[in-house]
C-alpha positions as CSV (number, residue, x, y, z in Angstrom):
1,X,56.2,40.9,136.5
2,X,55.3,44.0,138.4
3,X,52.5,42.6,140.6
4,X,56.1,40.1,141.7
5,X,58.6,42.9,142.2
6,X,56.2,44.6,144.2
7,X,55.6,41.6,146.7
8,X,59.6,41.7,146.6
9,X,60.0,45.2,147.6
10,X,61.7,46.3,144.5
11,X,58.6,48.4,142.9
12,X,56.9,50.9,145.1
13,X,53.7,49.0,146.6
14,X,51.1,52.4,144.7
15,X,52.8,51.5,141.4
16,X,49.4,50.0,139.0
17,X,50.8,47.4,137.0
18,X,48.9,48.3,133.7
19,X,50.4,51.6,134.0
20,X,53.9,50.3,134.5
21,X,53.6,47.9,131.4
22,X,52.1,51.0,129.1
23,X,55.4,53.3,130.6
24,X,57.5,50.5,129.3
25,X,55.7,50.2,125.9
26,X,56.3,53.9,125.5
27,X,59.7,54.1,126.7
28,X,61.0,51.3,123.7
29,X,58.6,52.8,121.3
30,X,60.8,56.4,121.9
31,X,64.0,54.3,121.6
32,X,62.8,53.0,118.2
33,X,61.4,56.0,116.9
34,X,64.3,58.7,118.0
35,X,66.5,56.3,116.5
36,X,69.8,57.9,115.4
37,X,71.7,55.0,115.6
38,X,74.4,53.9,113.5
39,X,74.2,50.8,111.9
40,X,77.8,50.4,112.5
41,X,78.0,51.7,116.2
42,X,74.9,49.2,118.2
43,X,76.9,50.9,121.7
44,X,75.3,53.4,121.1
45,X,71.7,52.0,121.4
46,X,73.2,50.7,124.3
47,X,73.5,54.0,125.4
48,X,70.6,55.1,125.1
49,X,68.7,52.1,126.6
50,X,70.5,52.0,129.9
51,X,69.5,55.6,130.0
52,X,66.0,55.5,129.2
53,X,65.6,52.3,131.5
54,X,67.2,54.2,134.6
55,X,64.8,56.7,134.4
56,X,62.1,53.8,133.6
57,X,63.7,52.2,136.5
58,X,64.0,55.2,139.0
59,X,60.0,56.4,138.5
60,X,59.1,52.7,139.9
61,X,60.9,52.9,142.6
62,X,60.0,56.2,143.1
């Protein structure tokens, strides 16, 4: 998935693919450990995961 959004232009061409996929691993891993979600209140998971995938997003780019 990387390897193809780097051929688009979307991922910055020095961006290793292995290390992309382990960022990602890490980055739901956080979101499932520092979970102080609500049962009640999913939104804010939602919250919380457009966050943390900006900031996923913005380092690929980057």
């Amino acid at each position: 998935m990387i390897d193809r959004a780097k051929h688009r232009g979307l991922v910055s061409a020095d961006v290793e693919p292995h290390a992309a996929a382990r960022l990602l691993v890490s980055v739901v891993q956080k979101l499932a450990i520092g979970l102080d979600v609500r049962p009640d209140r999913p939104e804010m998971l939602f919250g919380q995961a457009d966050s943390a995938f900006a900031i996923y997003r913005a380092q690929l780019v980057a």
